[in-house]
N, CA and C atoms as a LAMMPS dump frame, in Angstrom:
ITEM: TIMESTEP
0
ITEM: NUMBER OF ATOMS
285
ITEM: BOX BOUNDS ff ff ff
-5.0000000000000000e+02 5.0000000000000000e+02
-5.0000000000000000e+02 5.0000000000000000e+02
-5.0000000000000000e+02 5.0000000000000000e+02
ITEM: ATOMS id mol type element x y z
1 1 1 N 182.43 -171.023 89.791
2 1 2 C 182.691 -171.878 88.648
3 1 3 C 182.614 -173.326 89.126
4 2 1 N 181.682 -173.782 88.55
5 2 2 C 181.82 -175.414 88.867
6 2 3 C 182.518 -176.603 87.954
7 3 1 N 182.855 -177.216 87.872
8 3 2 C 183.714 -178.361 87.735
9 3 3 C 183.018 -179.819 86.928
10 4 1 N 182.866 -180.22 86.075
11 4 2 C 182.077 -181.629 86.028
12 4 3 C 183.303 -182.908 86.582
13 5 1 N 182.638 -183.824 86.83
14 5 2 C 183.466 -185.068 86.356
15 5 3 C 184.313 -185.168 85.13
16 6 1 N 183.83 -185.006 83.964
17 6 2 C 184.4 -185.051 82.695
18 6 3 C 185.627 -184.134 82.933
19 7 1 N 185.685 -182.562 83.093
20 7 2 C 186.551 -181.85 83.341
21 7 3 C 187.495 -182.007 84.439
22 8 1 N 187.156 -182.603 85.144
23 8 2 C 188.475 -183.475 86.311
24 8 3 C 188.876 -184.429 85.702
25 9 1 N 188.068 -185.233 84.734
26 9 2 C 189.146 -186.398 84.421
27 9 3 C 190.056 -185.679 83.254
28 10 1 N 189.465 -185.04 82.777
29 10 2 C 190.404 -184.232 81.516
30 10 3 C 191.731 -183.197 81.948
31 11 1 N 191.222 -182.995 83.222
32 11 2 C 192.576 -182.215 83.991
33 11 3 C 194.041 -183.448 84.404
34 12 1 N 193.068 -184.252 85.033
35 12 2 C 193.981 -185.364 85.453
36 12 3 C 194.578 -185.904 84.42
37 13 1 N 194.433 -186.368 83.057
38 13 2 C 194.608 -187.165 81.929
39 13 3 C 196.193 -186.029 81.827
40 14 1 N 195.585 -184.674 81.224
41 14 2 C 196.589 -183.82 80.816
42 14 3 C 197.671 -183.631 81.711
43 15 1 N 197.624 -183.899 83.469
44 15 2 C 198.723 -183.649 84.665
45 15 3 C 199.263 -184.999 84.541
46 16 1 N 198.433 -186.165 83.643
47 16 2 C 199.534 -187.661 84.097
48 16 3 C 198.926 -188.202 85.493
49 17 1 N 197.889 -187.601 86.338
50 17 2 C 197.629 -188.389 87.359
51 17 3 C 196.46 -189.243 87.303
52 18 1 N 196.504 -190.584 88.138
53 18 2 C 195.427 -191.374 88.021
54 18 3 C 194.824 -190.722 89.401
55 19 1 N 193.41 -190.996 88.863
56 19 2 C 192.309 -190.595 90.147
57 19 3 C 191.233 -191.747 89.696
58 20 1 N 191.225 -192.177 90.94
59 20 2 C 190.395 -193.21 91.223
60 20 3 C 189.09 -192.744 90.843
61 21 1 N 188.193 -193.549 90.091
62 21 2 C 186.625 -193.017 90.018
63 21 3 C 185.608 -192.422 91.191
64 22 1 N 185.554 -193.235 92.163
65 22 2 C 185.21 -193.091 93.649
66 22 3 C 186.116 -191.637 94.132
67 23 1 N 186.809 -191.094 93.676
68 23 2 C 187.303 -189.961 94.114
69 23 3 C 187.167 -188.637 93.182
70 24 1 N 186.616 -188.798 92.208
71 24 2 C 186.711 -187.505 91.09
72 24 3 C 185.358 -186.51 91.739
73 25 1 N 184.352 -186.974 92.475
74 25 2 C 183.386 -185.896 92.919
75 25 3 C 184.234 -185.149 94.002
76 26 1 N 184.854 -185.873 94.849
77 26 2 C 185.888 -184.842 95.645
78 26 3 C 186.42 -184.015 95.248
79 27 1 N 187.61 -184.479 94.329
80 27 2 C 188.264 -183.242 93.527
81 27 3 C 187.777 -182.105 92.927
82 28 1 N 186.623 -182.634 92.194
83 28 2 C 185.496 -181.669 91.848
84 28 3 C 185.151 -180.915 92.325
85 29 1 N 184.592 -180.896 93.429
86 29 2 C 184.529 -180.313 94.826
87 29 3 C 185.56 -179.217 94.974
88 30 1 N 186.664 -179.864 95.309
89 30 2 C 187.917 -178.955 96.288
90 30 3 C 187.89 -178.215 94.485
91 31 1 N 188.539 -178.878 93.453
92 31 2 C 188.817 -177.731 92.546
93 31 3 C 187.649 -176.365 92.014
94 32 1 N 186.48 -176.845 91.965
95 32 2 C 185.547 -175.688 91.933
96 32 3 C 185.772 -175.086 93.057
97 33 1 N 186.063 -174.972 94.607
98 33 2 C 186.132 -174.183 95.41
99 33 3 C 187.39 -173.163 95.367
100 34 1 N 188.264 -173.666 94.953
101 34 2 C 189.724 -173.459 94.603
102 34 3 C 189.428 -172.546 93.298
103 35 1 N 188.884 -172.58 92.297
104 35 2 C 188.344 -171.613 91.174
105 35 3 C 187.509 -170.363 91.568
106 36 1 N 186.458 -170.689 92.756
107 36 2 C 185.715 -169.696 92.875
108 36 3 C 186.43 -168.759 94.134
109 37 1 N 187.233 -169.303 94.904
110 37 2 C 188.358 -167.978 95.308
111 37 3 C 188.891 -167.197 94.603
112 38 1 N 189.747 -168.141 93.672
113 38 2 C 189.941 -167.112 92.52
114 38 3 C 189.076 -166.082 91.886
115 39 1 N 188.103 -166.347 91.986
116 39 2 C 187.359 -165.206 91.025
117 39 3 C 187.087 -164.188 91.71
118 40 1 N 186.684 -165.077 93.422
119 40 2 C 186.623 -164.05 94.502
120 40 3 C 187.782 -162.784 94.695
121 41 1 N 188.813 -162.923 94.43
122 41 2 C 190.467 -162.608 94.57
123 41 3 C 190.33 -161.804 93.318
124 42 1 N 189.713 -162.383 92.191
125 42 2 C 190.123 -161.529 90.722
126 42 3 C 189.203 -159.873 91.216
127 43 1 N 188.021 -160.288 91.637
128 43 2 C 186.616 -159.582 91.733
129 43 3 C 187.297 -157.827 93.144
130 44 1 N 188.172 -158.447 93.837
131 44 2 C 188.435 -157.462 94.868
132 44 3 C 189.145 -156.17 94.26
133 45 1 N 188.907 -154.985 94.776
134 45 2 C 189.475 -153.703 94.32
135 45 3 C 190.36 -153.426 94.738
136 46 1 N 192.193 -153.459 93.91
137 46 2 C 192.868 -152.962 94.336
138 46 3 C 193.65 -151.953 93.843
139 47 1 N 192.514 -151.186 93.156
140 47 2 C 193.247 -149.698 92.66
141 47 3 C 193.759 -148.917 93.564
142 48 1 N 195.321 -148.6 93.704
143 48 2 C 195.773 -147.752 94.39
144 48 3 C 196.302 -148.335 95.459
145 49 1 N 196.643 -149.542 95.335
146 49 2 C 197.218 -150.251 96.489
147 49 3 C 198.778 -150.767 95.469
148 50 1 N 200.078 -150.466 96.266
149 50 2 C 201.021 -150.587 95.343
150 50 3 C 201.363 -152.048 95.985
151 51 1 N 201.907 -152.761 94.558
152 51 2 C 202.012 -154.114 94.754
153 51 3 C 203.629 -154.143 96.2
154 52 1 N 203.544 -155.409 96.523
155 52 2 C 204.538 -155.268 97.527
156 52 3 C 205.258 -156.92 97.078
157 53 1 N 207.014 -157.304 97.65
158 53 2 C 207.551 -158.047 97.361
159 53 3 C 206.898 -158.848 98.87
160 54 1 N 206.888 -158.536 99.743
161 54 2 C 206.652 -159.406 100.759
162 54 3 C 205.638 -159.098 101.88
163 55 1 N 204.242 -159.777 102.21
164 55 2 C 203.475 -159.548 102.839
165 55 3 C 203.564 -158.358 104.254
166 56 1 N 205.046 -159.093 104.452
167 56 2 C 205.458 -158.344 106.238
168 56 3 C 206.06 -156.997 105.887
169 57 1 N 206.783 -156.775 104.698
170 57 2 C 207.185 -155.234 104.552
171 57 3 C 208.326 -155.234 105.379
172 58 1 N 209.379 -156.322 105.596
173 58 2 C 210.099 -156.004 106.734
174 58 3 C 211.741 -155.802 105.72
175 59 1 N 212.75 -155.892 106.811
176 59 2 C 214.17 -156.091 105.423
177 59 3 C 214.736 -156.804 106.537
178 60 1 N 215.317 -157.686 105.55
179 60 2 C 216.731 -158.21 106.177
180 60 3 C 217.349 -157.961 106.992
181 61 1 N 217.886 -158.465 108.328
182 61 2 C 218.544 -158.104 109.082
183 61 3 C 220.226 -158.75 108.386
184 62 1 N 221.619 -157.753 108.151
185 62 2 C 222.124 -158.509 107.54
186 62 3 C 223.473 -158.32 108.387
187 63 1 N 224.537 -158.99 109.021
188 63 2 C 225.869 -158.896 109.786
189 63 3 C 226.713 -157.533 108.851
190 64 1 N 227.242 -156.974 109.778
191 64 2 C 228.324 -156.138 109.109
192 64 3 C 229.645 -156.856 108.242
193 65 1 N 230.109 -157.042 107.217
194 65 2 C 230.905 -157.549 106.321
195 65 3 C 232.661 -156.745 106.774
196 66 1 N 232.902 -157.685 107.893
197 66 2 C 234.109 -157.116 108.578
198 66 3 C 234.874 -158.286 108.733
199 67 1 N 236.13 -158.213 108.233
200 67 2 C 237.035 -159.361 108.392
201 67 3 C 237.117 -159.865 110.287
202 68 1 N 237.169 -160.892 110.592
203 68 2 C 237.107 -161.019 111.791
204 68 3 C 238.324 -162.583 112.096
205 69 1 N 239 -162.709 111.069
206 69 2 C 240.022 -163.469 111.325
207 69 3 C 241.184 -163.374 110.688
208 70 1 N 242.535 -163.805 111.255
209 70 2 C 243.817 -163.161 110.697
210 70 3 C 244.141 -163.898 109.755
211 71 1 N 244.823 -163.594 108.648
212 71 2 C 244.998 -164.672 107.498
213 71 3 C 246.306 -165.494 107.419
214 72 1 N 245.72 -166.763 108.028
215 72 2 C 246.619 -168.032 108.178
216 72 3 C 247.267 -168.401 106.86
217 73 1 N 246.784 -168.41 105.634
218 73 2 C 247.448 -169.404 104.802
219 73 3 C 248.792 -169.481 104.631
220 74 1 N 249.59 -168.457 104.841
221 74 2 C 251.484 -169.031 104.647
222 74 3 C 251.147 -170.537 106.019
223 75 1 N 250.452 -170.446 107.254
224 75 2 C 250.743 -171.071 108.118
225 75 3 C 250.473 -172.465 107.615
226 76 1 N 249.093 -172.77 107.048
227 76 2 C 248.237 -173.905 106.57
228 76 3 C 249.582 -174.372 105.522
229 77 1 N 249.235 -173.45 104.658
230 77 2 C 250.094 -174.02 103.242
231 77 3 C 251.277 -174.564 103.531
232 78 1 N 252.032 -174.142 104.65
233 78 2 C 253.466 -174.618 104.961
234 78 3 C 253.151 -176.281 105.35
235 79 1 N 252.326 -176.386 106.236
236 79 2 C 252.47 -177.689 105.709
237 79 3 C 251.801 -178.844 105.265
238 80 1 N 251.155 -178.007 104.109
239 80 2 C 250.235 -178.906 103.109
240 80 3 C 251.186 -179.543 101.978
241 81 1 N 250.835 -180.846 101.666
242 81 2 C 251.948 -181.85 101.131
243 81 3 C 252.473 -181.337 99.917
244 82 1 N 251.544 -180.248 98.888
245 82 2 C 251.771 -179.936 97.4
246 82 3 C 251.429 -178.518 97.633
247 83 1 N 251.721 -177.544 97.416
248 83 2 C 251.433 -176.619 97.02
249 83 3 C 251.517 -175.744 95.673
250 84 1 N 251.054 -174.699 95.054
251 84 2 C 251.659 -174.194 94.365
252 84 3 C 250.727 -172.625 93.793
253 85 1 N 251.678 -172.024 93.222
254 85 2 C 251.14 -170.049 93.377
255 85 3 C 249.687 -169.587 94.703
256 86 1 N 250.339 -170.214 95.722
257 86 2 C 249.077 -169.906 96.599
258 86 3 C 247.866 -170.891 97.035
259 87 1 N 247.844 -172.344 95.637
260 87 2 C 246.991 -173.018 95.42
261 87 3 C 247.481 -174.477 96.161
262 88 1 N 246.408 -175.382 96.613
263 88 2 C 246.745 -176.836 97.365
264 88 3 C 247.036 -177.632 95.841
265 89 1 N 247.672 -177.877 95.76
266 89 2 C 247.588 -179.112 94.757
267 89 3 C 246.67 -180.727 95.634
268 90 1 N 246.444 -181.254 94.752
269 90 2 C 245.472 -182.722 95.361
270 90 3 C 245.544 -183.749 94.286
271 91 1 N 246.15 -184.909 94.46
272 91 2 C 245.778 -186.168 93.333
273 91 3 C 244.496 -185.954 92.503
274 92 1 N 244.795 -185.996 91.477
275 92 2 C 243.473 -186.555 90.211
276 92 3 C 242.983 -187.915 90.596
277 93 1 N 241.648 -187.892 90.906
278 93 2 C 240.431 -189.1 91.217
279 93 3 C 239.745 -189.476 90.04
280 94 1 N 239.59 -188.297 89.292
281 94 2 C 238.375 -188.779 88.149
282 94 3 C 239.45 -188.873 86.925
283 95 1 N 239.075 -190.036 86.672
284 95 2 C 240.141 -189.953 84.723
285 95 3 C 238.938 -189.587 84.005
């Protein structure tokens, strides 16, 4: 699929970007190449190939979910300046 000038500036107009005149045969360029992968990509056979979430097929390596510290808060809270049902109290900043 090829690309005109006209159709790059009409892409650019609709994205909001300015492209310099001296530069729209480039773009032209890279975006027709960028189209005709695609078609290349549309054109390939993949009947019978089941889609996959991630190229590598691998999983997560994930830590075991095991408490691994003793629970301080009577210690903390004792001597935090406000407390209350378990909770820090803290001055109001925002009115």
């Amino acid at each position: 699929m090829s690309l005109t000038a006209d159709d790059v500036k009409k892409i650019a107009h609709l994205a909001r970007l300015g492209i310099e005149q001296h530069d729209v045969a480039a773009y032209a360029a890279d975006l027709s190449g960028m189209l005709d992968l695609m078609v290349q990509m549309n054109d390939v056979d993949t009947d019978g190939i089941e889609p996959m979430a991630h190229p590598m097929d691998q999983v997560q390596r994930l830590r075991s979910d095991v408490v691994t510290e003793q629970d301080k808060r009577e210690k903390f809270q004792a001597i935090a300046p406000q407390v209350e049902a378990g909770l820090y109290l803290v001055p109001k900043v925002i009115e």
